[in-house]
FISEFI-336133 format. One record per residue: x, y, z of N, C-alpha, C in turn. Coordinates in steps of 0.1 Angstrom, whole numbers, plus 5000, padded with zeros to 4 digits. Example, Ala and Ser with C-alpha at 12.3 -4.5 7.8 and 13.67 -1.06 7.14 Angstrom:
2
513249435078512349555078513249675078
512849785071513749895071512950005079
***
This chain:
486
821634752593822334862586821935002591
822635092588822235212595822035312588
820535382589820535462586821235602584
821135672568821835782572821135872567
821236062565820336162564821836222562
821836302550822736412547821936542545
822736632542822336762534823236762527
823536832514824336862504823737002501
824337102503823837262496825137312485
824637222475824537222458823837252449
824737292436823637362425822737252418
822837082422821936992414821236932423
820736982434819736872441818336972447
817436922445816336982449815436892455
815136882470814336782476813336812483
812236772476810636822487810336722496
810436732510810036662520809036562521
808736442526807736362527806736392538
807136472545806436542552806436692551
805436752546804936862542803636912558
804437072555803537092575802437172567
801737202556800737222553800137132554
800036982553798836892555798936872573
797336832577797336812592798136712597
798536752608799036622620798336642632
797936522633796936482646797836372655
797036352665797436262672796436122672
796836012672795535922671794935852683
793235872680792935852690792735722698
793535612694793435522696794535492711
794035342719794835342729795935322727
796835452734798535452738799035292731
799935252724800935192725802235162727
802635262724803935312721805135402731
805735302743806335372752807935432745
807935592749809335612746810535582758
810935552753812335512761813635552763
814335602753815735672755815635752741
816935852744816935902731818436002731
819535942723820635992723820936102711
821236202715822336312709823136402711
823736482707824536572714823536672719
824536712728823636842734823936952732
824937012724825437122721826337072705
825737132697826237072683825937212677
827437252664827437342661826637382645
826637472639825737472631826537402615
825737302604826237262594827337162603
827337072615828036982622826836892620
827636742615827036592612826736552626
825836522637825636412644824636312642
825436222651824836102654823236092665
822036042661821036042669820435902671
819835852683818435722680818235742690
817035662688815435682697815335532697
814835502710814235352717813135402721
812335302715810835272715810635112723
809235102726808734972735807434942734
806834862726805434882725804334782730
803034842735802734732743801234652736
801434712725800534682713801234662698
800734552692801334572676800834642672
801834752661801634812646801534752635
800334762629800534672614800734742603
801434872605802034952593803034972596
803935042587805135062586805335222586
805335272601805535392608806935472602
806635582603807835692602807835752615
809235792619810335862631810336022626
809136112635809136232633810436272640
810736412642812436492647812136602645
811436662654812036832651812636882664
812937012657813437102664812937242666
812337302684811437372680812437452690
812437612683813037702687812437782703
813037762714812637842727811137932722
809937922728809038042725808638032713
808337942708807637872698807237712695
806437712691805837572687805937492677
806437572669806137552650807937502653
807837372644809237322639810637442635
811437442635812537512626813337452617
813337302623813737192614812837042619
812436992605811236872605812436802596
812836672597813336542594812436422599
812336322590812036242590812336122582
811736012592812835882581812535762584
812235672579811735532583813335442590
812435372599813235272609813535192597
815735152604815635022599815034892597
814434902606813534722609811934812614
811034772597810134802599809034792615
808434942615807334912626806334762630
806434732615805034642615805534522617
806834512623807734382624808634392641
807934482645808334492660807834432669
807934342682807834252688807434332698
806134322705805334372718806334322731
806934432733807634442748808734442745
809734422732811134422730811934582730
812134662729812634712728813534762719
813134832707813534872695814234962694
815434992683816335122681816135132670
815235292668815235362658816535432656
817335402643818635482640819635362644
820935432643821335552648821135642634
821035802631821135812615821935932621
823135942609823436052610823136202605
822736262609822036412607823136482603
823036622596823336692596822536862598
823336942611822537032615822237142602
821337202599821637342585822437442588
823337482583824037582584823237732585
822137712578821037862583820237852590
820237762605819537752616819837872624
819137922634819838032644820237962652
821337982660822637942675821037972682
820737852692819937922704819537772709
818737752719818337652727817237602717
816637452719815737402705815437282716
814237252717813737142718813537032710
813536932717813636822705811936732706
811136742698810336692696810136532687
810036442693810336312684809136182687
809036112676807736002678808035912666
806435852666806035812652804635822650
805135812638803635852629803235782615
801735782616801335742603800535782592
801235802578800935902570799535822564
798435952564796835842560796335952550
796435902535795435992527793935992527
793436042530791936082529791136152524
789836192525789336292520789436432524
789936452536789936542544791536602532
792736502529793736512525794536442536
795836502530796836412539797336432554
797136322565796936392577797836262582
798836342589799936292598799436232610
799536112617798736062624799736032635
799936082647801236022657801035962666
801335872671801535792678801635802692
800435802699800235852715801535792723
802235872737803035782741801935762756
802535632758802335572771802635672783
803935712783805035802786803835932796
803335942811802236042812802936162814
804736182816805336282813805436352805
805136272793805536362782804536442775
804936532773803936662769804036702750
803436682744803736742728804536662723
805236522730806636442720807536512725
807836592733808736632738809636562747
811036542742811936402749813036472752
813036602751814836662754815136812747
816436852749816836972744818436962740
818837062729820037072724819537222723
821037222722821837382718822737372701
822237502696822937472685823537632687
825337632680825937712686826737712670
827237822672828037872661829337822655
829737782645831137702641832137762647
832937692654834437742653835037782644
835337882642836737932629837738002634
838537932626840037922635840638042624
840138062612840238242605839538222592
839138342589837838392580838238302570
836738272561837038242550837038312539
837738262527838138412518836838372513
836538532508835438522494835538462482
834838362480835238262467835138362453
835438352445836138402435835038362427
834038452416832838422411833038392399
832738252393833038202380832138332371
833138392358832238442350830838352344
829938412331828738342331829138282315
830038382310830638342296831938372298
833038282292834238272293835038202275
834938332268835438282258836938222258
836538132250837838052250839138132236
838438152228839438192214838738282211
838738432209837438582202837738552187
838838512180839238542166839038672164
839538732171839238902168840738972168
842238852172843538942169843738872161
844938892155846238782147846538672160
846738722170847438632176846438462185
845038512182844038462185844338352174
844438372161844238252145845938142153
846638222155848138222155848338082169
847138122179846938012186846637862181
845837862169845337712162846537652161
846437532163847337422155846937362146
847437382132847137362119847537172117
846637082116847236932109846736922096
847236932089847036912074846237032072
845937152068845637262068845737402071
845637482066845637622066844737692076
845237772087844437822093844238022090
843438052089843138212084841938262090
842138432092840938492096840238542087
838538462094837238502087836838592093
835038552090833838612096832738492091
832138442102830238442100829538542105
829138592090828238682090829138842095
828538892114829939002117830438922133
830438822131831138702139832438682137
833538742137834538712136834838572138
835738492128835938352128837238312120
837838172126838938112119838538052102
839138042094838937992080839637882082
839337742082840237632075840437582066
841137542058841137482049842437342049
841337212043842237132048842737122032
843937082034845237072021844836952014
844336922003844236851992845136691994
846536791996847736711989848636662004
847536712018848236662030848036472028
848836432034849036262037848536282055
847536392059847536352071845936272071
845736162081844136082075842736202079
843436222091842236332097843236482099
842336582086843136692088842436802094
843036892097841937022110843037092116
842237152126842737242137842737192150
843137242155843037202173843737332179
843237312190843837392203844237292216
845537272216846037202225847137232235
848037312230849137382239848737532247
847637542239846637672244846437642256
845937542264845937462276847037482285
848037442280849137442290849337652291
849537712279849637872280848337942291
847337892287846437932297845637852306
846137762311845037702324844337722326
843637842330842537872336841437822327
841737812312841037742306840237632302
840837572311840937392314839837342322
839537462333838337382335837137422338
836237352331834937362319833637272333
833937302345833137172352831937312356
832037422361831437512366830137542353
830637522340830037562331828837482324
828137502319826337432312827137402302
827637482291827837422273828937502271
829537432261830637472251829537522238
829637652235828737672226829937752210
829837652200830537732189829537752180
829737852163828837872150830437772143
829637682136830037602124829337652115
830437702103829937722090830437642079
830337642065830837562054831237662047
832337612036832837712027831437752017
831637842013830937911996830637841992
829437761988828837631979829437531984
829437501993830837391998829437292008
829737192011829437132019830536982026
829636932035830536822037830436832059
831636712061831036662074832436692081
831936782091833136822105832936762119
833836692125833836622135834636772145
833836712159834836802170835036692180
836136722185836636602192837436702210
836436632220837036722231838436612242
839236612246840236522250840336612264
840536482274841136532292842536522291
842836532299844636512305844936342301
843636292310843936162305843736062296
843236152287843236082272842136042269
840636062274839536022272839136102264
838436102250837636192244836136172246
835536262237834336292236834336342221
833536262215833436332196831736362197
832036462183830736472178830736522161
829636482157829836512143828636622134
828936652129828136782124828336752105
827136782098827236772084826936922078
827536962070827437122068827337142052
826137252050825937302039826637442036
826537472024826937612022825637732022
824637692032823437782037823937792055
822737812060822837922074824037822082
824837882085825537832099824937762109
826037682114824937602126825737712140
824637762151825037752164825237662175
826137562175826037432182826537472200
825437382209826137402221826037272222
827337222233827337102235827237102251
826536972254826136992274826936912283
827437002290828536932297828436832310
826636832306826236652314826936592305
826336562295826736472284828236462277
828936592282830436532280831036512293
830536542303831336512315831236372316
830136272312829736162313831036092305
831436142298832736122285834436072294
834536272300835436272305835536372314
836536412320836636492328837136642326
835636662331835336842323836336952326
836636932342837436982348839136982346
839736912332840636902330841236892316
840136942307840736962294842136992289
842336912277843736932274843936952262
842336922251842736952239841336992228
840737022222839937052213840237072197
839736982192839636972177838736912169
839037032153837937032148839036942133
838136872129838436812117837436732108
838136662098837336602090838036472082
837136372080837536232076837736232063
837836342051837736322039839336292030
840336302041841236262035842236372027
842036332011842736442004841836541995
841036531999839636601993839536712000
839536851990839736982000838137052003
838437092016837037152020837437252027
836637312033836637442041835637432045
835737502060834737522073835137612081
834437712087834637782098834337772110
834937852123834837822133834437972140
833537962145833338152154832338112172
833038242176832438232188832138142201
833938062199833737962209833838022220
833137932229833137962245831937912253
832637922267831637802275830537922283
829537822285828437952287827537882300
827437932313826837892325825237992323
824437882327823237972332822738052344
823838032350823638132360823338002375
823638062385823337952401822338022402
821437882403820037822411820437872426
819637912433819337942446818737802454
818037802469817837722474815937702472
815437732468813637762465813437672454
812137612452811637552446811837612429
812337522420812437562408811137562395
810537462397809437382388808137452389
807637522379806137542379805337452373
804337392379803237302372802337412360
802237382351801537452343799637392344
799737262334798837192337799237062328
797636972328797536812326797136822314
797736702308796536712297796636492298
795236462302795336342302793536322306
793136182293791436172294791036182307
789936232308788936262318788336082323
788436002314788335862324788635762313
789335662318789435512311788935412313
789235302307788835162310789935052318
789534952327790734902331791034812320
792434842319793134732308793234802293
793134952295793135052284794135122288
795335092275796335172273796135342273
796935422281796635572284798235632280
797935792278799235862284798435992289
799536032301799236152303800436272298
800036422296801336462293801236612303
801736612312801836742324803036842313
802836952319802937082310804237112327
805437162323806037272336806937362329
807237482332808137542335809237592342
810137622343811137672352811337782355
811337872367811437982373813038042374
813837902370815237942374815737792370
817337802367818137682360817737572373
817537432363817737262376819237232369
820137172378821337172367821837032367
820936912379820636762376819936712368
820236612363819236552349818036452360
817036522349815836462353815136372345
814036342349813036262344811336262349
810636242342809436242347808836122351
808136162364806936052374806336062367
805335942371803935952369803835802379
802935842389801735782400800335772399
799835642396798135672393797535582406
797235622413796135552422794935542426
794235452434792935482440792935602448
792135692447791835782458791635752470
792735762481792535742495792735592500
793235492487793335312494794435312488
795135402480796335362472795835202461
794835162461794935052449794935082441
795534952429795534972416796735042416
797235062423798335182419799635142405
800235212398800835202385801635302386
803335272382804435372380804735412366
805235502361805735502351807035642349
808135602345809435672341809535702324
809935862323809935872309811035982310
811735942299813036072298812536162291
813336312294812736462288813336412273
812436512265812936492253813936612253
813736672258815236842257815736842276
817036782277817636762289817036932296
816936882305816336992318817237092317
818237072318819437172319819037262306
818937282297818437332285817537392280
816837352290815037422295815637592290
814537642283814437762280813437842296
814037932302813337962312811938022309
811138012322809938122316808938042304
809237932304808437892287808237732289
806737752283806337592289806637462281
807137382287807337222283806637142285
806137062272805236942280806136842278
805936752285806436592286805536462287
805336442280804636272278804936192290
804036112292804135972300804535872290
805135742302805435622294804035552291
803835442283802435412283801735382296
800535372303800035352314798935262315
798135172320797435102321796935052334
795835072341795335032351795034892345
795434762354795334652359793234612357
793334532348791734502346791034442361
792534372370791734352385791734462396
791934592389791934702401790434782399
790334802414789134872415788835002407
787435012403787035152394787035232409
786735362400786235462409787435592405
787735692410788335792411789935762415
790835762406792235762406793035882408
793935902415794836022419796136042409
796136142400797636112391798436212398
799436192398801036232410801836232398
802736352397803636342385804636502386
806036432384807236562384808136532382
809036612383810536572379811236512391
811936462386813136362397814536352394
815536312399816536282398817136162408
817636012400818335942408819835932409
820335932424821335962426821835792432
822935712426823435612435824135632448
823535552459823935622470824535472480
824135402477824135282487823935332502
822535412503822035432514822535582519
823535602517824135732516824735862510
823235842499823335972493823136152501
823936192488823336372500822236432492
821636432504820436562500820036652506
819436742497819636852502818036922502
818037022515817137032522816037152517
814937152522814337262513813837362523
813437482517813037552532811037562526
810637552536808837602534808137692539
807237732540805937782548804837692556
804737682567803537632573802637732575
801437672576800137732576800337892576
801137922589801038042597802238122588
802938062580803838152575805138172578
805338062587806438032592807837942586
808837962584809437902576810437752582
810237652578810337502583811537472576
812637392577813637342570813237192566
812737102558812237012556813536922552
813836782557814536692553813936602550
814336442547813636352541814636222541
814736122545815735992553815835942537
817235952532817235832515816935722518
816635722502816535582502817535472498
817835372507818535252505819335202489
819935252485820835172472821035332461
819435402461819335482452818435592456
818635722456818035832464817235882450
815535912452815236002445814836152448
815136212439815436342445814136392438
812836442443811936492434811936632435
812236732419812236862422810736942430
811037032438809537072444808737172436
807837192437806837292428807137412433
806637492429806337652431804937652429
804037562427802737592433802537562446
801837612458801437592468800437532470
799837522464798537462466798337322460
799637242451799837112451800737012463
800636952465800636922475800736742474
802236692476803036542473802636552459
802936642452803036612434801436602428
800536602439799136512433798536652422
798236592408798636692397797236732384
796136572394795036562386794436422390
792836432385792536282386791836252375
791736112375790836042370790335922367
788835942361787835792365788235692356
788535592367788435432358787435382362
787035352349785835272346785935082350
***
């Protein structure tokens, strides 16, 4: 099957590389095994253009790990990567046959659109990633090859897109986009009344619609809606660019009782929700348009309504301040700040634990996440133990600037795994179904020297995880704390 590597430069994906050029890469000093042998790509490929690449290998010694396919691209008059991908062979290293002749790839790449046009060397191998004390050090794979100098196997040109004429400046979604102000006549005059009276309020100095459903209607579910409003205004309709539909529900004067909202597509799918209301403070409800796009399709609204199941029983409710509300576009930089740990200083094996990591956000994630957690031996990976736990306040809702903690699922080191010093690894993620061909999207970094790297990362097979990257520098593959099992 064939590998593939996308980029996607979208507002939901954030991907930290598996190769990080802050930890060392060496070469190992063990004898050569590994003859390179061909290696196909284009030679002149434009910028943000998909191609096709593989690399043949020949080895005159077994591997008994399961090697990664380094790839960079190193700009004329420099040394330091401009772009580092990486990606594991379809048919593991540790399963390759001394003297046969293996094809790494083919995968298809995609070039970054913010690379510079200019000549690039292509630097390619394998390597094996080794935790230690020292930390995490890239270990590559000598070639046989006495030509070859640094992994160096060839050169491409990357050159500028053809455009056949400009593209227009995209048209910037506002950040709030009221749907109804209730601030004319003609604003109330938009409702469609079913079994009730529609009139202008106020919550509070919130201008707002008054309903009141008719006693003596024979309708089952009586209310308002906004539905031909749709067809008068389109531009209305579509809610996909946007975080929340945010309204104030209020109850009549001593009044209480239970209001449903109900959102409908073109093609007939809803989305309900229900609300119970006193005649004390107003609710400000936002609703998240993960969670109703999951419904229907956000991008095509066709109707909104508020009502109530009580039949011929009169009530009153108000409605103020609808409209959809975006938090603003994420940039391409790491979002996530680690705050800190909070999880015991040592356990027993076969003793139930949780850990609960603390983060904030620097700026909106606008994919639904979830939290890791990795506990291993320091430096042998044993013992190792996963665990997945949903946010309790969807990511997208994150208050910026202000810290969240999040619990682990329960955890338990294995009564047959070794004591000693355990590594906990823990962050947000996102899984994407991909059947091997999900897009992701690329991150930019600093190496040592301050130089800035485009990092990619090869999906994974059926289901891609996308782990958001830190804004701390000094963490390094998520690793977030340790500690001693006993």
């Amino acid at each position: 099957m064939r590998r593939t590597i996308f980029l996607y430069i979208g507002l939901i994906l954030a991907l930290v590389p598996a190769t990080i050029l802050r930890a060392e890469s060496r070469v190992k000093t063990t004898s050569p095994r590994v003859m390179f042998k061909s290696f196909g790509i284009q030679t002149e490929i434009a910028q943000g253009q998909f191609v096709q690449a593989s690399a043949f290998f020949q080895l005159t010694a077994p591997i008994d790990v399961n090697e990664k396919v380094f790839f960079h691209l190193i700009p004329e008059g420099s040394n330091r990567p401009a772009v580092n991908i990486d990606f594991f062979p379809d048919y593991p290293t540790s399963r390759w046959v001394v003297g046969q002749v293996v094809q790494a790839g083919p995968a298809d790449i995609v070039i970054p659109p913010s690379i510079e046009p200019g000549e690039y060397r292509v630097r390619l191998g394998l390597m094996e990633i080794v935790n230690s004390e020292e930390g995490t050090i890239y270990e590559r794979e000598p070639y046989i090859n006495s030509d070859i100098s640094d992994f160096i196997v060839g050169k491409v040109t990357i050159t500028e897109p053809l455009r056949e004429q400009e593209e227009e400046e995209p048209q910037e979604k506002p950040t709030e986009l009221r749907i109804v102000s209730f601030e004319k006549d003609e604003d109330i005059r938009l409702w469609e009344p079913v079994g009730a009276e529609v009139s202008a309020a106020a919550i509070g100095e919130i201008p707002a619609a008054r309903v009141r459903l008719l006693p003596d209607s024979r309708v089952p579910y009586p209310g308002v809606e906004l539905s031909n409003f749709f067809g008068i205004f389109p531009e209305y309709a579509d809610w996909a660019e946007y975080d929340v539909l945010q309204f104030v529900l209020g109850a009549g004067a001593g009044e209480s009782g239970r209001v449903l909202v109900q959102v409908n597509d073109q093609a007939g799918r809803q989305y309900k929700r229900e609300f119970n209301l006193s005649g004390n403070a107003p609710q400000d409800i936002k609703l998240d348009m993960i969670e109703m796009g999951g419904v229907l399709d956000i991008s095509d609204i066709a109707r909104i309504k508020f009502f109530s199941t009580r039949g011929k029983k009169e009530q009153v409710f108000l409605i103020g301040n609808l409209r959809l509300l975006a938090r603003g576009i994420a940039d391409e930089s790491p979002s996530v700040t680690f705050v800190k740990l909070q999880a015991p200083a040592s356990i027993k094996r076969g003793e139930v634990f949780f850990v609960t990591p603390s983060f904030l956000l620097e700026q909106p994630v606008f994919a639904p996440c979830q939290l890791f957690v990795h506990v291993y031996k320091e430096n042998t990976n044993e013992g190792r133990i996963s665990a997945t736990s949903s946010l309790p306040i969807p990511i997208r809702n994150w208050p910026l600037k202000e810290e969240i903690s999040v619990a682990s699922a329960p955890l338990m080191i294995r009564p047959d795994s070794p004591p000693g010093t355990y590594v906990i690894r823990a962050g947000l993620f996102t899984t994407i179904e991909s059947s091997g061909e999900g897009y992701v999207k690329f991150a930019a970094w600093d190496d040592r020297e301050g130089e800035t790297v485009l990092n990619i990362t090869q999906p994974v097979e059926g289901i891609d995880y996308i782990k958001q990257p830190y804004t701390n520098p000094e963490i390094r593959d998520w690793e977030i704390g340790k500690i001693t099992v006993e």
